[in-house]
N, CA, C and O atoms as a Tinker XYZ file with bonds, in Angstrom:
   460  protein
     1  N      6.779000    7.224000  -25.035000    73     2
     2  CA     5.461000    7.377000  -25.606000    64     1     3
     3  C      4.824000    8.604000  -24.970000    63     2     4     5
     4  O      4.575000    8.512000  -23.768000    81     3
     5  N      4.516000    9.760000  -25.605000    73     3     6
     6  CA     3.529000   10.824000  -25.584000    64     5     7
     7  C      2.543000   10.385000  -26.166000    63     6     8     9
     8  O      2.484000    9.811000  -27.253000    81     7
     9  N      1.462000   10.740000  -25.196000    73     7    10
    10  CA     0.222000   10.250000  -26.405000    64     9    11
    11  C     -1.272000   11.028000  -25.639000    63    10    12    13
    12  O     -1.378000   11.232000  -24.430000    81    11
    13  N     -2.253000   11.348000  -26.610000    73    11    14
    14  CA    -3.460000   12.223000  -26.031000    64    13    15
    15  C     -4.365000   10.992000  -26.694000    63    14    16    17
    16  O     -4.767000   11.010000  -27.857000    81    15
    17  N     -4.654000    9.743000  -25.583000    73    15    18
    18  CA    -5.840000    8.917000  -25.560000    64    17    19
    19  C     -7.237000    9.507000  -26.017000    63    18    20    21
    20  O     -7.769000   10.280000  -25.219000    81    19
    21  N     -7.970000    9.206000  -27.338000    73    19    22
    22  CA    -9.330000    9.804000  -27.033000    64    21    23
    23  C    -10.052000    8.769000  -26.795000    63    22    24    25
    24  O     -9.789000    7.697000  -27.340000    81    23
    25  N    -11.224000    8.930000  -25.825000    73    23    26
    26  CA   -12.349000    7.671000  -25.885000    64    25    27
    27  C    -13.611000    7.687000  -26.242000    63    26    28    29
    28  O    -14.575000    7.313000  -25.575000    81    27
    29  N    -13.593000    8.126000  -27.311000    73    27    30
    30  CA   -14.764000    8.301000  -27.926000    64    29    31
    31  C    -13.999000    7.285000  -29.658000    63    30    32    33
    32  O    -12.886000    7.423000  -30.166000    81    31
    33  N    -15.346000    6.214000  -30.169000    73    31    34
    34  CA   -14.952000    6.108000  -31.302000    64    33    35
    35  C    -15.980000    5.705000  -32.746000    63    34    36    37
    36  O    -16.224000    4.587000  -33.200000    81    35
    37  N    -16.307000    6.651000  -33.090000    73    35    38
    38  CA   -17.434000    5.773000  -34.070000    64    37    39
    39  C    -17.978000    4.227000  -34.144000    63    38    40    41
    40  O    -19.194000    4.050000  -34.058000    81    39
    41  N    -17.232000    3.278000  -34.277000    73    39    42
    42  CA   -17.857000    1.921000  -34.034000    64    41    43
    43  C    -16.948000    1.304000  -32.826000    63    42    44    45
    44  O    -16.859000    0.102000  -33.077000    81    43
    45  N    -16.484000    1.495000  -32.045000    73    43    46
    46  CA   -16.288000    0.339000  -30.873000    64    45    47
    47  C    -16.778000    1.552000  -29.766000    63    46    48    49
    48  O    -16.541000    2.758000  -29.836000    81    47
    49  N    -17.801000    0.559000  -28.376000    73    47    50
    50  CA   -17.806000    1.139000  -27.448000    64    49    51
    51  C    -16.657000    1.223000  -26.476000    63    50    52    53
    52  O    -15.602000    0.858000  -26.995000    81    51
    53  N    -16.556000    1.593000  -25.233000    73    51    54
    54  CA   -15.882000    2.630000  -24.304000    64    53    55
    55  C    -15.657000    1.970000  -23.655000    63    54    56    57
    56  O    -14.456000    2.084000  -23.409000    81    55
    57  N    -16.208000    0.999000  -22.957000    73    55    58
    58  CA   -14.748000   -0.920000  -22.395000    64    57    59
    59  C    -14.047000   -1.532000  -23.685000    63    58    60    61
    60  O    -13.017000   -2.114000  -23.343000    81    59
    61  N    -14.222000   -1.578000  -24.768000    73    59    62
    62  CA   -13.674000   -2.318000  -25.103000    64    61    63
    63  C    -12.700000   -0.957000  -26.403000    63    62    64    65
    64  O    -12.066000   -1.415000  -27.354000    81    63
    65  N    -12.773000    0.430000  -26.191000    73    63    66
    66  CA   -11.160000    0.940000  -26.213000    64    65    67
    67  C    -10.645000    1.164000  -25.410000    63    66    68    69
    68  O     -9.530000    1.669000  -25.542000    81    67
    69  N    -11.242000    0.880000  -24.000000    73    67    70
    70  CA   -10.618000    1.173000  -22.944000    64    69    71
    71  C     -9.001000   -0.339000  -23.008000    63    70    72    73
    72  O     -7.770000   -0.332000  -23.014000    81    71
    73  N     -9.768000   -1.040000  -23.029000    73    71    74
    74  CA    -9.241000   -2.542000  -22.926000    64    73    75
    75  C     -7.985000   -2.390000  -24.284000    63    74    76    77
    76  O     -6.920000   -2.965000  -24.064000    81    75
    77  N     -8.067000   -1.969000  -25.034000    73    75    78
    78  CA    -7.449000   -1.796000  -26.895000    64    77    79
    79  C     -6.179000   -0.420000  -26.078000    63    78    80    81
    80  O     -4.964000   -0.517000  -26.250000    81    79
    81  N     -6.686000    0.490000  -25.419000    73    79    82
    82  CA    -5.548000    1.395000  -24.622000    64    81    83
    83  C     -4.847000    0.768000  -23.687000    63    82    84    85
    84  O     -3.634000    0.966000  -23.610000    81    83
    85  N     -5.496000   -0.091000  -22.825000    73    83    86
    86  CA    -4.270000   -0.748000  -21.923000    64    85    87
    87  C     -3.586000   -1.848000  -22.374000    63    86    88    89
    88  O     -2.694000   -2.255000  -21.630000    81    87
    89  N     -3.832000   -2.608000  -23.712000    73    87    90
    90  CA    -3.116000   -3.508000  -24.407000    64    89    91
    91  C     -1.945000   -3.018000  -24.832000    63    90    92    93
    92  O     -0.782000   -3.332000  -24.581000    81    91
    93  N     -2.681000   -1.777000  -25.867000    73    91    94
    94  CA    -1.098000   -0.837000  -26.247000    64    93    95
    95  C     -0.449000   -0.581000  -25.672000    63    94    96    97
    96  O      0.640000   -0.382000  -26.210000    81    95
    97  N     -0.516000   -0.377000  -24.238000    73    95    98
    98  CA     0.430000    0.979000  -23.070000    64    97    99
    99  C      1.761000   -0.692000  -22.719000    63    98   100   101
   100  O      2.987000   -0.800000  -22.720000    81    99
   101  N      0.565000   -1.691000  -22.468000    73    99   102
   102  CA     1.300000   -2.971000  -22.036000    64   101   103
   103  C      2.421000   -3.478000  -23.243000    63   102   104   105
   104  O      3.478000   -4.107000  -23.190000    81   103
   105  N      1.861000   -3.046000  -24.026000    73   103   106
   106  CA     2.715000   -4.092000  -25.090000    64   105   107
   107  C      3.692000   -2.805000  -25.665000    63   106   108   109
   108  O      4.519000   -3.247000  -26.463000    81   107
   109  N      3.790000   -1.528000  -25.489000    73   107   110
   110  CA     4.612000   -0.928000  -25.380000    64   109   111
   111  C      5.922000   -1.090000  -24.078000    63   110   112   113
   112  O      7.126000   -1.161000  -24.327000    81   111
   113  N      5.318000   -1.119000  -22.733000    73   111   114
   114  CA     6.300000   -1.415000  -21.750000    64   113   115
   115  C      7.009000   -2.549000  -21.965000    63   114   116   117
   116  O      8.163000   -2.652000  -21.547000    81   115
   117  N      6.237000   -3.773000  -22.813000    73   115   118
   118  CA     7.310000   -5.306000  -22.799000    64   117   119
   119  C      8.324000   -4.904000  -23.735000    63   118   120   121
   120  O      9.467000   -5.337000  -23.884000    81   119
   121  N      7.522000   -3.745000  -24.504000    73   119   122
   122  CA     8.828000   -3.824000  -25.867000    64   121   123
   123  C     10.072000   -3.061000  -25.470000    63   122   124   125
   124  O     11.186000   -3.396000  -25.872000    81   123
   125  N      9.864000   -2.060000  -24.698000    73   123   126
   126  CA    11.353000   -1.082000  -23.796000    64   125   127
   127  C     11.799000   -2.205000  -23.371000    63   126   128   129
   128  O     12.925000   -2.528000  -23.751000    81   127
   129  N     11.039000   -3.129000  -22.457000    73   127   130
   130  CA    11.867000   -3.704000  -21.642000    64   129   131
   131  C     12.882000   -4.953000  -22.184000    63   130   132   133
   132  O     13.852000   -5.416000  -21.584000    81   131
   133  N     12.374000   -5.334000  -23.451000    73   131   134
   134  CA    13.063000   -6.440000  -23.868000    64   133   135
   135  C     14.414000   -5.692000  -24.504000    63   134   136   137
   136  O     15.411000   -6.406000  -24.612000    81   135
   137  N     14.503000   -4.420000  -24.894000    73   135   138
   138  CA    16.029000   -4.260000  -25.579000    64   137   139
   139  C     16.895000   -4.106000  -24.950000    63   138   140   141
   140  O     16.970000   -3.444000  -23.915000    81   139
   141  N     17.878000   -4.842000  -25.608000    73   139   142
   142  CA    19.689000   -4.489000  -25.023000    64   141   143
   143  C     20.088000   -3.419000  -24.087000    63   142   144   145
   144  O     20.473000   -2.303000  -24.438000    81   143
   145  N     19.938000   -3.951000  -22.537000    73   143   146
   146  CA    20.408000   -3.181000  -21.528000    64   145   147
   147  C     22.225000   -2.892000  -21.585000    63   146   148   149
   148  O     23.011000   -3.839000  -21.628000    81   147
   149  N     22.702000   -1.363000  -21.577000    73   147   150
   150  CA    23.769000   -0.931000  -21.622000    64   149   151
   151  C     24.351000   -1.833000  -20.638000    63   150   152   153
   152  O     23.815000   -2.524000  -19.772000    81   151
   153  N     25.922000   -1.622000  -21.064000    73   151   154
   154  CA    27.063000   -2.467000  -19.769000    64   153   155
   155  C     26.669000   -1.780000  -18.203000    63   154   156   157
   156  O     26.583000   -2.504000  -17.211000    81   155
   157  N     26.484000   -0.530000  -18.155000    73   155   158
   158  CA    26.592000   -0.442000  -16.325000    64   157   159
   159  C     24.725000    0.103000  -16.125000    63   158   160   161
   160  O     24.514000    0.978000  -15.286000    81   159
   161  N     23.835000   -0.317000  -16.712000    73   159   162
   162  CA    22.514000   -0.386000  -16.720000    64   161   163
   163  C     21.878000   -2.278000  -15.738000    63   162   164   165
   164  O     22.298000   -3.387000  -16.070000    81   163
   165  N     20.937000   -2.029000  -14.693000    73   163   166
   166  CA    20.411000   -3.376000  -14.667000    64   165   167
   167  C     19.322000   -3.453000  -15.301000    63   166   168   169
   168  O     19.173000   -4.424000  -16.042000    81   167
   169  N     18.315000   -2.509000  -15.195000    73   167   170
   170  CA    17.068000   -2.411000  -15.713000    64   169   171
   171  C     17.013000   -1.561000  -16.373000    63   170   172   173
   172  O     17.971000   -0.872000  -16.725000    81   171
   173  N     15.454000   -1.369000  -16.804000    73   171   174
   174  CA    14.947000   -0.353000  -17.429000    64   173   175
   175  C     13.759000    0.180000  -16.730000    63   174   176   177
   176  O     12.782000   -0.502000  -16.419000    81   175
   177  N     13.948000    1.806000  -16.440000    73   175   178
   178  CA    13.041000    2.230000  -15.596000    64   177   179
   179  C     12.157000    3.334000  -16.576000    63   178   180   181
   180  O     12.388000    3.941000  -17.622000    81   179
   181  N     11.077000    3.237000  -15.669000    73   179   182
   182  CA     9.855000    4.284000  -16.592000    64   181   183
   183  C      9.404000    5.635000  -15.515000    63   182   184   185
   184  O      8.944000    5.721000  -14.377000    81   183
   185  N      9.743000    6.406000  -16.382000    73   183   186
   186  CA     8.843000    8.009000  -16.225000    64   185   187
   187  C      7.664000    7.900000  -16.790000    63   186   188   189
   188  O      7.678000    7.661000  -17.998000    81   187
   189  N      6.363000    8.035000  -16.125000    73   187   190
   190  CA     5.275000    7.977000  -16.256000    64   189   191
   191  C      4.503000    9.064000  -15.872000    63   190   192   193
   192  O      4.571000    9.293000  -14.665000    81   191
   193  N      3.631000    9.973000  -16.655000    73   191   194
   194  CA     2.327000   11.299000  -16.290000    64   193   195
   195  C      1.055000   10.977000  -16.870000    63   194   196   197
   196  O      0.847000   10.490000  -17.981000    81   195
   197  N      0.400000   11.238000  -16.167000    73   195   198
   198  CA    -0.931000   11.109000  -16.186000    64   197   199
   199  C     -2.091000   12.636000  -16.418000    63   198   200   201
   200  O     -1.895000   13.702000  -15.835000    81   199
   201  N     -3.245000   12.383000  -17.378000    73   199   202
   202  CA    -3.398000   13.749000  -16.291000    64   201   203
   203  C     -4.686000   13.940000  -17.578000    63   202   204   205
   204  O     -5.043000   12.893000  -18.119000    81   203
   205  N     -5.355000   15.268000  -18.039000    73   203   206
   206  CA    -6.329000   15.192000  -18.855000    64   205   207
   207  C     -5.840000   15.786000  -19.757000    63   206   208   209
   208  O     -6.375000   15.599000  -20.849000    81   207
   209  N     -4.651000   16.728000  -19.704000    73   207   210
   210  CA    -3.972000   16.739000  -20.749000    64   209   211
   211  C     -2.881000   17.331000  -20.266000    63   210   212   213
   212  O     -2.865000   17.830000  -19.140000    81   211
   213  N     -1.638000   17.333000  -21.247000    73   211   214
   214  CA    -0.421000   17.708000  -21.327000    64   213   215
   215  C      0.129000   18.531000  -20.540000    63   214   216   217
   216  O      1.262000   18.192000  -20.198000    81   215
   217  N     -0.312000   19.659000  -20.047000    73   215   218
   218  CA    -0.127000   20.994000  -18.850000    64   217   219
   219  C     -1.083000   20.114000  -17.676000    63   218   220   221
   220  O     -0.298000   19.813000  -16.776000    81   219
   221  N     -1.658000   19.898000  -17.540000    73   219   222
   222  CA    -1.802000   19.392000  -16.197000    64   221   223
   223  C     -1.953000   17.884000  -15.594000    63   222   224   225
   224  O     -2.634000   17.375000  -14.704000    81   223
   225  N     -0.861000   17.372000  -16.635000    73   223   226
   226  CA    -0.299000   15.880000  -15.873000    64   225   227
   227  C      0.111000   15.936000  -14.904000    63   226   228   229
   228  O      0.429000   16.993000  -14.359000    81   227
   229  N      0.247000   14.554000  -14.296000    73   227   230
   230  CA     0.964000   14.496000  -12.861000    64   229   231
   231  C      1.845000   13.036000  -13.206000    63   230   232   233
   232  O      1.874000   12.220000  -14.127000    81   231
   233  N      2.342000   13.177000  -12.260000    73   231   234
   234  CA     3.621000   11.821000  -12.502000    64   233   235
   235  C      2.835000   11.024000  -11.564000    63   234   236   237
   236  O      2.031000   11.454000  -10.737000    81   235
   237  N      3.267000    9.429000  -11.864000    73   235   238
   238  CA     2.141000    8.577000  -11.734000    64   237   239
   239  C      2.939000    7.427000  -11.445000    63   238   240   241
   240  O      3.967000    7.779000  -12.023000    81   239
   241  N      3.137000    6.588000  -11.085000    73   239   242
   242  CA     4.031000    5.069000  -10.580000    64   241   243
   243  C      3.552000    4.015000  -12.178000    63   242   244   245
   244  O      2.408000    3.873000  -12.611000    81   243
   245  N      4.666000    3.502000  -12.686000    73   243   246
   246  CA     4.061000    2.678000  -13.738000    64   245   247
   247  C      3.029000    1.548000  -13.219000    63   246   248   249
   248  O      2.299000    1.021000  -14.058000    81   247
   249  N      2.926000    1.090000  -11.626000    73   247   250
   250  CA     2.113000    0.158000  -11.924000    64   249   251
   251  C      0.593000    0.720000  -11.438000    63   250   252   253
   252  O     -0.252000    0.023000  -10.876000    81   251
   253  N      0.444000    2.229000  -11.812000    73   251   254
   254  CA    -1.141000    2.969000  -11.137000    64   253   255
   255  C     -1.692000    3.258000  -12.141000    63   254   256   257
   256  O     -2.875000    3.583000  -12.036000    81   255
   257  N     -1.034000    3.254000  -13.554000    73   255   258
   258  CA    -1.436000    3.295000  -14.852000    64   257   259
   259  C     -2.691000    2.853000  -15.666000    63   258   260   261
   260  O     -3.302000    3.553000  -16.474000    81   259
   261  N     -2.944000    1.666000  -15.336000    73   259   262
   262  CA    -4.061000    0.640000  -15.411000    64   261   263
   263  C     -5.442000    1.153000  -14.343000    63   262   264   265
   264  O     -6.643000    0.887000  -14.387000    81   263
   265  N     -4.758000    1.851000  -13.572000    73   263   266
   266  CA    -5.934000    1.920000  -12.375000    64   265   267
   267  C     -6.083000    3.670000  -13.203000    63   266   268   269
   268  O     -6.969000    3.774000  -14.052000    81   267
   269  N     -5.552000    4.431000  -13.020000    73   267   270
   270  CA    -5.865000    5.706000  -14.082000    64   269   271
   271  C     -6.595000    5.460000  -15.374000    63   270   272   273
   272  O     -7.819000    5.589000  -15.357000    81   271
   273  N     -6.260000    5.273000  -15.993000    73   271   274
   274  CA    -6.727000    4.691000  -16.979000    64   273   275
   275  C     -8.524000    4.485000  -16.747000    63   274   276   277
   276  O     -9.314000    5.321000  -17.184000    81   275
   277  N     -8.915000    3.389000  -16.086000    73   275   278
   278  CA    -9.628000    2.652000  -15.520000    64   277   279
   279  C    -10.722000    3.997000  -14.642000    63   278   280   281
   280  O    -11.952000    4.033000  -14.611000    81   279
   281  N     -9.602000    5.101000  -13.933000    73   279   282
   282  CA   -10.699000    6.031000  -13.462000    64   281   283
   283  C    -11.021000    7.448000  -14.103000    63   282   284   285
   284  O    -11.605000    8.380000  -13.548000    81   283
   285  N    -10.331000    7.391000  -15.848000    73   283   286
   286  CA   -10.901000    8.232000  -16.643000    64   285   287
   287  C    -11.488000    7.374000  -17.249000    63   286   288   289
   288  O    -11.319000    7.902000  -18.348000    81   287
   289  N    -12.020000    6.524000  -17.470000    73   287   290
   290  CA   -13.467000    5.344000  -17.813000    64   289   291
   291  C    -14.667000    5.755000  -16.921000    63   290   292   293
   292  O    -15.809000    5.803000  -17.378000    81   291
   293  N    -14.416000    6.003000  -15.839000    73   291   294
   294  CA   -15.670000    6.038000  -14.879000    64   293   295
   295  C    -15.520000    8.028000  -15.055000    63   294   296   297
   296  O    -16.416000    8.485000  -15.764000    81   295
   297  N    -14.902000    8.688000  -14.704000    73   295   298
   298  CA   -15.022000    9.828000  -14.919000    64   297   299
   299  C    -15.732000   10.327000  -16.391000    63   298   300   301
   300  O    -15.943000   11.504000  -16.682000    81   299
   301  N    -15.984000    9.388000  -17.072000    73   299   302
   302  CA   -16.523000    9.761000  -18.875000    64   301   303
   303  C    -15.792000   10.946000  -18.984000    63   302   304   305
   304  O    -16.279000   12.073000  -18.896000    81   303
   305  N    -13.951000   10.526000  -19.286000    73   303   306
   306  CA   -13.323000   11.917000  -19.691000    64   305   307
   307  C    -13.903000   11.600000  -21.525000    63   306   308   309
   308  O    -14.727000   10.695000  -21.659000    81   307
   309  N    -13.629000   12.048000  -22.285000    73   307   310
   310  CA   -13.317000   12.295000  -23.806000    64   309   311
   311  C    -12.005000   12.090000  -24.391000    63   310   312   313
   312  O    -11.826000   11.971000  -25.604000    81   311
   313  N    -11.095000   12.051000  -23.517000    73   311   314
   314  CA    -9.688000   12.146000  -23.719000    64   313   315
   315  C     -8.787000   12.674000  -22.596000    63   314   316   317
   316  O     -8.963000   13.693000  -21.929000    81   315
   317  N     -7.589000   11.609000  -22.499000    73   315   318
   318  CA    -6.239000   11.901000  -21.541000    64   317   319
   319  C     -5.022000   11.544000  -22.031000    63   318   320   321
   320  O     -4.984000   10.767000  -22.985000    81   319
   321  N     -3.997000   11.980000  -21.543000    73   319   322
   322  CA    -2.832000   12.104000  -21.790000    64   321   323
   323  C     -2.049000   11.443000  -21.223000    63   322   324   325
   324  O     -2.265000   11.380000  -20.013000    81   323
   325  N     -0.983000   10.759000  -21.667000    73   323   326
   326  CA    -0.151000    9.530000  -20.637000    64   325   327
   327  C      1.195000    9.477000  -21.361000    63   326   328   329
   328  O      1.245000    9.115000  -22.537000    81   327
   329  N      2.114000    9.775000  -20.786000    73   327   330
   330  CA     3.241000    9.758000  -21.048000    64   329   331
   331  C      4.321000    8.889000  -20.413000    63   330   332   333
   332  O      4.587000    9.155000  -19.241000    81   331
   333  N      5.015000    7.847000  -21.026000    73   331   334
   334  CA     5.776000    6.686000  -20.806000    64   333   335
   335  C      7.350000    7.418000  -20.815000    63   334   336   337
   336  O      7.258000    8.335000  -21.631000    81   335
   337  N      8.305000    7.402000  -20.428000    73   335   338
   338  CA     9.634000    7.697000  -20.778000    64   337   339
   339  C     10.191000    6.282000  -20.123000    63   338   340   341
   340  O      9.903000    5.564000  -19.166000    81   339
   341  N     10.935000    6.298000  -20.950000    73   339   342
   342  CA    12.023000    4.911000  -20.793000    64   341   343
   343  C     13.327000    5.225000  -20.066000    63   342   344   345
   344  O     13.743000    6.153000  -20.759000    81   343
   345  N     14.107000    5.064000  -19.240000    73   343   346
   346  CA    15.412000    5.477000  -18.377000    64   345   347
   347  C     16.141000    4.269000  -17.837000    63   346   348   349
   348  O     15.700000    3.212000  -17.387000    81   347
   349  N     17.476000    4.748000  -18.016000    73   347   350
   350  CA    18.491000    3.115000  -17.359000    64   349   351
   351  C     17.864000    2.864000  -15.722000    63   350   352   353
   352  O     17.662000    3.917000  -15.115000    81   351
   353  N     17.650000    2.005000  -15.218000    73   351   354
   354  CA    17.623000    1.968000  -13.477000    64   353   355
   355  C     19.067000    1.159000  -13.039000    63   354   356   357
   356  O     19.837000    0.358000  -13.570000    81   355
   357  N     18.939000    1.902000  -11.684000    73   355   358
   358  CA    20.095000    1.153000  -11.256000    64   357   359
   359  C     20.026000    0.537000   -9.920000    63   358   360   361
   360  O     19.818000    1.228000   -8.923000    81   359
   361  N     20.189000   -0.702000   -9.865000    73   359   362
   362  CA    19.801000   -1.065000   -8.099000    64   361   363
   363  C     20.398000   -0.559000   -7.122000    63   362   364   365
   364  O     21.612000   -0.362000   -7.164000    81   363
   365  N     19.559000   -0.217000   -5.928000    73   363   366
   366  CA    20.296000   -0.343000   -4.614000    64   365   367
   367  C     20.319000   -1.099000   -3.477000    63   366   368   369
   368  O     19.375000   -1.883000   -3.384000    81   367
   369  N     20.984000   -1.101000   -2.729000    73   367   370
   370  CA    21.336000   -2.165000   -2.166000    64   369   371
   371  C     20.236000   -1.412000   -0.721000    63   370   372   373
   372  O     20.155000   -0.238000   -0.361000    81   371
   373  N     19.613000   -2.502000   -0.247000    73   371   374
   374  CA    18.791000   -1.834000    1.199000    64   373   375
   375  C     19.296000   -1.642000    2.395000    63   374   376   377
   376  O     19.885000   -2.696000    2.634000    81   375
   377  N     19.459000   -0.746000    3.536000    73   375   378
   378  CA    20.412000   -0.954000    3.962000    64   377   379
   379  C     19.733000   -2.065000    5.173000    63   378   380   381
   380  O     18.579000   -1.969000    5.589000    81   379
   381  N     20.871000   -3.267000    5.680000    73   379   382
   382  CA    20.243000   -4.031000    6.782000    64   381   383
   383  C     19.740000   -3.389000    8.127000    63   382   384   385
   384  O     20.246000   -2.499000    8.810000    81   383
   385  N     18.872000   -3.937000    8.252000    73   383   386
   386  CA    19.057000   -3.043000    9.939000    64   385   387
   387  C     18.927000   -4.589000   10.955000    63   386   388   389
   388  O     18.923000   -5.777000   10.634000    81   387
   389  N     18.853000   -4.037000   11.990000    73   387   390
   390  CA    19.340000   -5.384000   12.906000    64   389   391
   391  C     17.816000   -5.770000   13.191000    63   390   392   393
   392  O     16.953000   -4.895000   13.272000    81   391
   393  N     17.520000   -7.195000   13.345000    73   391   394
   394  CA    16.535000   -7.560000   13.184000    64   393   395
   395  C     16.195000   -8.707000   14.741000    63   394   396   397
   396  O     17.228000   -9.220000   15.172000    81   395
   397  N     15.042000   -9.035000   15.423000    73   395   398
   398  CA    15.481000  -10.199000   16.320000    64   397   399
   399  C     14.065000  -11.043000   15.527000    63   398   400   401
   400  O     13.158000  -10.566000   14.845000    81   399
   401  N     14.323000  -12.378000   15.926000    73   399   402
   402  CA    13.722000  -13.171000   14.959000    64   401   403
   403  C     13.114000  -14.301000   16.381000    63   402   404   405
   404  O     13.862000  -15.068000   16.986000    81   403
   405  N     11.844000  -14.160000   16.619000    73   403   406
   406  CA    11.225000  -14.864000   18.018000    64   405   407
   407  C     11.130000  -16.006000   17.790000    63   406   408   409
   408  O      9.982000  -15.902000   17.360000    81   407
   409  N     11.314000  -16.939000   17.705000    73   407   410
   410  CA    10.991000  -18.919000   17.916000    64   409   411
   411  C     10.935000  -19.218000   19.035000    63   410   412   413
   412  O     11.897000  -19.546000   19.730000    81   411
   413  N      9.755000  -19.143000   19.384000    73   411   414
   414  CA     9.113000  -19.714000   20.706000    64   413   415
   415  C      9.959000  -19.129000   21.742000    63   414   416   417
   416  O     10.125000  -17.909000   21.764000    81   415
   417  N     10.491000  -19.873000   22.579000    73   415   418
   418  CA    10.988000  -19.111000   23.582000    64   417   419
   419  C     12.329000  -18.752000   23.471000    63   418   420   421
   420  O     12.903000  -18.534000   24.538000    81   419
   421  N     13.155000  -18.602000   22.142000    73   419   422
   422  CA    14.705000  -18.366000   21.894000    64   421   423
   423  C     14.608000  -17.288000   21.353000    63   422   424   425
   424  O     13.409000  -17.015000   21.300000    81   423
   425  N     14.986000  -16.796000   21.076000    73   423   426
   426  CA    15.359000  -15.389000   20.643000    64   425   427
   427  C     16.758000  -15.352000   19.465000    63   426   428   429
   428  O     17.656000  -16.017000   19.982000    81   427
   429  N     17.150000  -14.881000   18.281000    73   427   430
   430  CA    17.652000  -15.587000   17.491000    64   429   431
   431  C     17.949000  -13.796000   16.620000    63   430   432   433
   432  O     17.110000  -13.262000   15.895000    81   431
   433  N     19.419000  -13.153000   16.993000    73   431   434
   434  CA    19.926000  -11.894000   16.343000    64   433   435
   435  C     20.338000  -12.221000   14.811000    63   434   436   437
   436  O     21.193000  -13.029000   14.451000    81   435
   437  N     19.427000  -11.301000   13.897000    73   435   438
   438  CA    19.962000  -11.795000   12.389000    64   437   439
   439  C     21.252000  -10.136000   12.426000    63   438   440   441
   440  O     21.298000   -9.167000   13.184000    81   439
   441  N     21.987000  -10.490000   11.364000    73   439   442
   442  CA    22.984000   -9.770000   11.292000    64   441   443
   443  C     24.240000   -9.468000   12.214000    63   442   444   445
   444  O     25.008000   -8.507000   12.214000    81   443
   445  N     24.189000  -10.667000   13.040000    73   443   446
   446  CA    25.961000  -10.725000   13.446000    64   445   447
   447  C     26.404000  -11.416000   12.950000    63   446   448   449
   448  O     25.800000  -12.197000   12.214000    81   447
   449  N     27.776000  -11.424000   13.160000    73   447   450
   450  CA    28.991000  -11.735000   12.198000    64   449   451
   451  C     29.759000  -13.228000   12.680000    63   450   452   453
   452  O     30.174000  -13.787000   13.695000    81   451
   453  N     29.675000  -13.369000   11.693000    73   451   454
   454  CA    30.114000  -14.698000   12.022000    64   453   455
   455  C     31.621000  -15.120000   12.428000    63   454   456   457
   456  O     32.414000  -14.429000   11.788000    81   455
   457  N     32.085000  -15.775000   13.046000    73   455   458
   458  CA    33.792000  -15.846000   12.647000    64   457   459
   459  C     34.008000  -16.940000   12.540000    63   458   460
   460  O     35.145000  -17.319000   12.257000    81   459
């Protein structure tokens, strides 16, 4: 989704297209996310920009979207720009690190090996 949000609208006020823009953005992300993930795909990941328009977006975390959104409402922009891209994700694994785990007075090493 490319898209140049305006918030200005002849008959509805400016919370409630604000509210009508973050419905769409939402009910766009459920709909990527529900289709047929490829064989070596786990998820589905999003490219997300923000910005007042097109040349001077910035890339944005999908879940700061709502909060952007929310602070071109208080900024009284006229219009912004928000761009969704859809991409395979792929997990990674974290790496462990060695951990000590205190219970009262024992002391208790996670990550050795068992035999």
């Amino acid at each position: 989704m490319k898209k140049t949000f305006k918030m200005t609208h002849p008959k509805l006020k400016v919370p409630r297209l604000v509210e009508a823009i973050k419905y769409e953005v939402k009910k766009y992300i459920k709909r990527e996310r529900g289709k047929v993930l490829p064989p070596d795909v786990d998820f589905w990941d999003f490219d997300c920009r923000f910005g007042v328009d097109e040349a001077s977006s910035d890339v944005i975390h999908l879940s700061a979207i709502n909060k952007a959104i929310s602070q071109a409402e208080a900024d009284q922009l006229e219009s912004f720009y928000l761009e969704i891209l859809v991409k395979p994700g792929h997990r990674s694994k974290k790496p462990r690190e060695d951990r000590q785990i205190n219970l009262g007075d024992s002391v208790i090493q996670s990550n050795e090996k068992e035999e």
